[in-house]
C-alpha positions in Angstrom: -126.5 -27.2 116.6 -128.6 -30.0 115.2 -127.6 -33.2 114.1 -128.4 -36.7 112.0 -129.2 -39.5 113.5 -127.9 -40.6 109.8 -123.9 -41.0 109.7 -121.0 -43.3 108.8 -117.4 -43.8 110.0 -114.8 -46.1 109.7 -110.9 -46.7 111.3 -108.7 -49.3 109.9 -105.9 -50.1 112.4 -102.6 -52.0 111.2 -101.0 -54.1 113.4 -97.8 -56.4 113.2 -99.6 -59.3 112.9 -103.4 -58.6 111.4 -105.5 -55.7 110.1 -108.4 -54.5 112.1 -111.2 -52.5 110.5 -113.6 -50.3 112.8 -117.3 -49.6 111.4 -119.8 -47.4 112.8 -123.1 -46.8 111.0 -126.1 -45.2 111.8 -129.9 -44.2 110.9 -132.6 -42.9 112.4 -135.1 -44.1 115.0 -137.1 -43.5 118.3 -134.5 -44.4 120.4 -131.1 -46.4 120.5 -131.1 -50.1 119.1 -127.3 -51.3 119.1 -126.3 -54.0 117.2 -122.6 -55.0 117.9 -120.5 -57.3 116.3 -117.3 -58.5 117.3 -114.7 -61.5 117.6 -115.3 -63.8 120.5 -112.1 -62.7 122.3 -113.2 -59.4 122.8 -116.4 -59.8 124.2 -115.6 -59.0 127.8 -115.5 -55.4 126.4 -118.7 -55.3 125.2 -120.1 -54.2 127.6 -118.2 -51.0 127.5 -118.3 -50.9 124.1 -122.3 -50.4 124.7 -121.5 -47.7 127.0 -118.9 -45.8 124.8 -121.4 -45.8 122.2 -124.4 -44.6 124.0 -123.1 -41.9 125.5 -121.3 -40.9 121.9 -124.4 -41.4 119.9 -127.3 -40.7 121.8 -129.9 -42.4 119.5 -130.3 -44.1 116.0 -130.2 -47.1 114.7 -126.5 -48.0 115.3 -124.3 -50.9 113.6 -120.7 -51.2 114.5 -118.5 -53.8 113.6 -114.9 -54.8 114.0 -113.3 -56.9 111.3 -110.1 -58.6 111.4 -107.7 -60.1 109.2 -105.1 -62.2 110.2 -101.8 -61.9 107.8 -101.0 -65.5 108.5 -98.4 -65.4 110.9 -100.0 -66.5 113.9 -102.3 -69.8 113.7 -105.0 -70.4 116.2 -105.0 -73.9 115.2 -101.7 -76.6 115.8 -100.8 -80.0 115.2 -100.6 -82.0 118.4 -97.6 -83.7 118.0 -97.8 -86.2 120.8 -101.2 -87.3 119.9 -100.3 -87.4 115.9 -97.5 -89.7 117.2 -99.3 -92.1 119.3 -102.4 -93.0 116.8 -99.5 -93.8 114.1 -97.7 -96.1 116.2 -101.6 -97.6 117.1 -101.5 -98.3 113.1 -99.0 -99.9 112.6 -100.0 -102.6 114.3 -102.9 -102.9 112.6 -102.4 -101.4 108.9 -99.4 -102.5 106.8 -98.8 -98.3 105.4 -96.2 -96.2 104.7 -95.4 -93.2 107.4 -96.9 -91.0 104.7 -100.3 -93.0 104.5 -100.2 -93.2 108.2 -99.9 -89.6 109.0 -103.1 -88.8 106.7 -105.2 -91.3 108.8 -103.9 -89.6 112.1 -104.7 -86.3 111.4 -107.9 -87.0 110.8 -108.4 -88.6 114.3 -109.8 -87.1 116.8 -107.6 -84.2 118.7 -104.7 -85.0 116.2 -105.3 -80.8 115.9 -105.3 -78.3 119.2 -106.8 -75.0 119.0 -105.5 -72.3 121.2 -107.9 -69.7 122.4 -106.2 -66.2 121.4 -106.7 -64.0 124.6 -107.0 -60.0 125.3 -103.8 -58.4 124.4 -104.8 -55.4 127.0 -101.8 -53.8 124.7 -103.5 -54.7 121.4 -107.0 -53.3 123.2 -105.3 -49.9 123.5 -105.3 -49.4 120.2 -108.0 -50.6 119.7 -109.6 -48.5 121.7 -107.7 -44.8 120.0 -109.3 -46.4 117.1 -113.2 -46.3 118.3 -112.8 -43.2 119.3 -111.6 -42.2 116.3 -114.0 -43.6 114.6 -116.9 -42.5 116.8 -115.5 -38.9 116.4 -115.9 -39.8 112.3 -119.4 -40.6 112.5 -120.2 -37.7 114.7 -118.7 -35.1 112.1 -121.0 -36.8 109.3 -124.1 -36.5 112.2 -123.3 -32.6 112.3 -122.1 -32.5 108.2 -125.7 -33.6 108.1 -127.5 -31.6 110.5 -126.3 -28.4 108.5 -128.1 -29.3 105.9 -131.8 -30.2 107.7 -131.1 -26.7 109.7 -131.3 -25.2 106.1 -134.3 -27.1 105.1 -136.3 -26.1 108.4 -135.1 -22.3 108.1 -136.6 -22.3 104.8 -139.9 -24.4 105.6 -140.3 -22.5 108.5 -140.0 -19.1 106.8 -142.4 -20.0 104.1 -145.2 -21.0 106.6 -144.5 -17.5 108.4 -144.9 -15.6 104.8 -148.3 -18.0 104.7 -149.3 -16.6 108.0 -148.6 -13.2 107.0 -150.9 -13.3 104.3 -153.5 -15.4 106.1 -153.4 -11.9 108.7 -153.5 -9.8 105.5 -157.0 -11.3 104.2 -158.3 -11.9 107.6 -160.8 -8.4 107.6 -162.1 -9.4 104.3 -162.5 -13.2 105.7 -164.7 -11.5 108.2 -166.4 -8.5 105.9 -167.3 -11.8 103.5 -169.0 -13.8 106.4 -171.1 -11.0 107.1 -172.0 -10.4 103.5 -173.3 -13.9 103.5 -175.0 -13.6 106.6 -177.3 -10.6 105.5 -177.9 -12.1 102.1 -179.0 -15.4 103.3 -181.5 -13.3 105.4 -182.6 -11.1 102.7 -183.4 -14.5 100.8 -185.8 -15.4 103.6 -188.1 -11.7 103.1 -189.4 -11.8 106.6 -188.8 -8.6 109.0 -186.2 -9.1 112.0 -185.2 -7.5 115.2 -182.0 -5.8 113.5 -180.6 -5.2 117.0 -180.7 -9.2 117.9 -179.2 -10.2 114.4 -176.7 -7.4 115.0 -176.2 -9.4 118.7 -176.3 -12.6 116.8 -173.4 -11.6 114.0 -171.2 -10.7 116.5 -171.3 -13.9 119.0 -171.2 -16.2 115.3 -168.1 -13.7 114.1 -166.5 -14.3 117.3 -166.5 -18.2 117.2 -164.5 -17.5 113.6 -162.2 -15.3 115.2 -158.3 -16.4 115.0 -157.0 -14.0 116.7 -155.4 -16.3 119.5 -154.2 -18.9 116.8 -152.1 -16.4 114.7 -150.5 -15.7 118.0 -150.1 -19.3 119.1 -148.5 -20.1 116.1 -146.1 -17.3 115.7 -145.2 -18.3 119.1 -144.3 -21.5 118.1 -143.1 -20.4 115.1 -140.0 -18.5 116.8 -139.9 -21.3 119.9 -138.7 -23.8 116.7 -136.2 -21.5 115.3 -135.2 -20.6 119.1 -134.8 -24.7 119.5 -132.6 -24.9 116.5 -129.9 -22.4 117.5 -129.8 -24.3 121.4 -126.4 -26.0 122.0 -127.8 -29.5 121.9 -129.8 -31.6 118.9 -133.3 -32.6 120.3 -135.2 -34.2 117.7 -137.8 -35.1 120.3 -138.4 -31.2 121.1 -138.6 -30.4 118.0 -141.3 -33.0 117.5 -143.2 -31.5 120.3 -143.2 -27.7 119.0 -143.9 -29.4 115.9 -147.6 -30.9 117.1 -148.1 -27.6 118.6 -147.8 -25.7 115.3 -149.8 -28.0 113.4 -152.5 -27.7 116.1 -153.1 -23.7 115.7 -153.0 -24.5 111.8 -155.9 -27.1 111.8 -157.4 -24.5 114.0 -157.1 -21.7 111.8 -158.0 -24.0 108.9 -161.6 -25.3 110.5 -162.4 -21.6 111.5 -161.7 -20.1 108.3 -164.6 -20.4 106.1 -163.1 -18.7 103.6 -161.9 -20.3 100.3 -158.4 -18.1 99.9 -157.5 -18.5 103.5 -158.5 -22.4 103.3 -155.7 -22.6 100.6 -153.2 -20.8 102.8 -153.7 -23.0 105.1 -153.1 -26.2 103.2 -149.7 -24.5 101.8 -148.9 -24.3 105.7 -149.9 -27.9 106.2 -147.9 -29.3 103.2 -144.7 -27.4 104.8 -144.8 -28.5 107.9 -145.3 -32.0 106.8 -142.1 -31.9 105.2 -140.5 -30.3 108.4 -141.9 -33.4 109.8 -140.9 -35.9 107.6 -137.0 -34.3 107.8 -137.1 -34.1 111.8 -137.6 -37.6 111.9 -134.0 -37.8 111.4 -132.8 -35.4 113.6 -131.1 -36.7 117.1 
């Protein structure tokens, strides 16, 4: 089954003492470009973080983020109560203040405030953890959500250019009945006598450079490799690219052989469809 590369999820965990919120988000591109953001104290998970991710995700454009909101009960940043103490009693042998006016100038000092580095709660990480997963299981059911609905798409396109192809077989003899036509008229126009068996020689080698024979096979070939590719078990965008060129090879093919106006006009229908099969498998994993 195929998938986006195009998805969303998100986890918001509640703990005692803050609220962490979990964001994946992804679009398409070539290959995978990670951008992670998270606080300082867990970056020593990072790099398996990365890991998680790339095995999970495959490819995209991927954005995840982890958010957190303290509720106030723990703070990172305390008074130091020894140093507080010992600039005020500097001051007041210099300033003639109030303890109120002299605490204002302390604090202000230098290292009057200590900041405690909040480490890894391994705990904590736990569910932290449960909660990426969660999420990256979130994003991946929007990845398939949304592959359902580019399968429909290349079902459709992909019938329509066979129905094209069908017709482009159907007009084929008259193609080739009309190039002959031409070919004895513009010869009649020219009223000189000819060898009848060497332009009979000649019509047939120029009739077989036209022929498309070979292409209508190539393409219905290709044709039922890409609906073959879409059932497999695993999303491959980059296949489908492949089988893609290939089809839109045997078209240009038939296209430059044709010489023939209704066929000509087939063949740009065919063109415009798998343009949009192109355009939609851009986002494909």
């Amino acid at each position: 089954m195929i998938q986006s590369m195009t998805g969303y999820g998100k986890t918001v965990l509640q703990l005692p003492t803050k609220k962490i919120t979990i964001e994946l988000k992804s679009l398409n591109s070539k290959n995978l470009d990670l951008n992670i953001r998270i606080p300082a104290y867990y970056r020593e998970k990072e790099l398996y973080i990365r890991k998680k991710l790339a095995t999970a995700l495959v490819r995209g454009k991927v954005d995840f983020s982890v958010f957190i909101e303290n509720n106030g009960v723990e703070l990172s940043s305390k008074i130091n109560e020894n140093v507080v103490k010992e600039y005020m009693h500097q001051l007041r042998k210099i300033v003639d203040s109030n303890e109120v006016e002299l605490l204002k100038m302390a604090v202000k000092l230098p290292d009057s405030l200590k900041t405690e580095r909040e480490e890894l709660d391994e705990k904590e990480w736990a569910q932290i953890n449960v909660a990426i997963e969660n999420t990256i299981d979130e994003i991946t059911t929007y990845r398939i959500d949304e592959g359902k609905v580019l399968l429909e798409d290349f079902v459709l396109r992909i019938s329509i250019i066979e129905d094209l192809l069908e017709k482009v077989v159907e007009i084929d003899p008259k193609r080739i009945e009309q190039v002959k036509e031409k070919l004895r008229k513009s010869i009649a126009e020219l009223e000189t006598n000819i060898d009848q068996n060497r332009f009979e020689q000649e019509l047939i080698y120029y009739i077989e450079k036209l022929d498309i024979t070979e292409e209508k096979v190539r393409l219905k070939n290709h044709l039922d490799y890409f609906k073959k590719a879409l059932k497999s078990d695993d999303s491959n965008g980059k296949k489908l690219g492949f089988i893609t060129q290939e089809i839109g090879r045997e078209i240009n093919t038939i296209g430059s052989k044709s010489n023939f106006a209704p066929m000509q006009k087939l063949v740009v229908q065919m063109k415009d469809e798998l343009e949009k099969i192109k355009e939609q498998n851009l986002n494909v994993l």
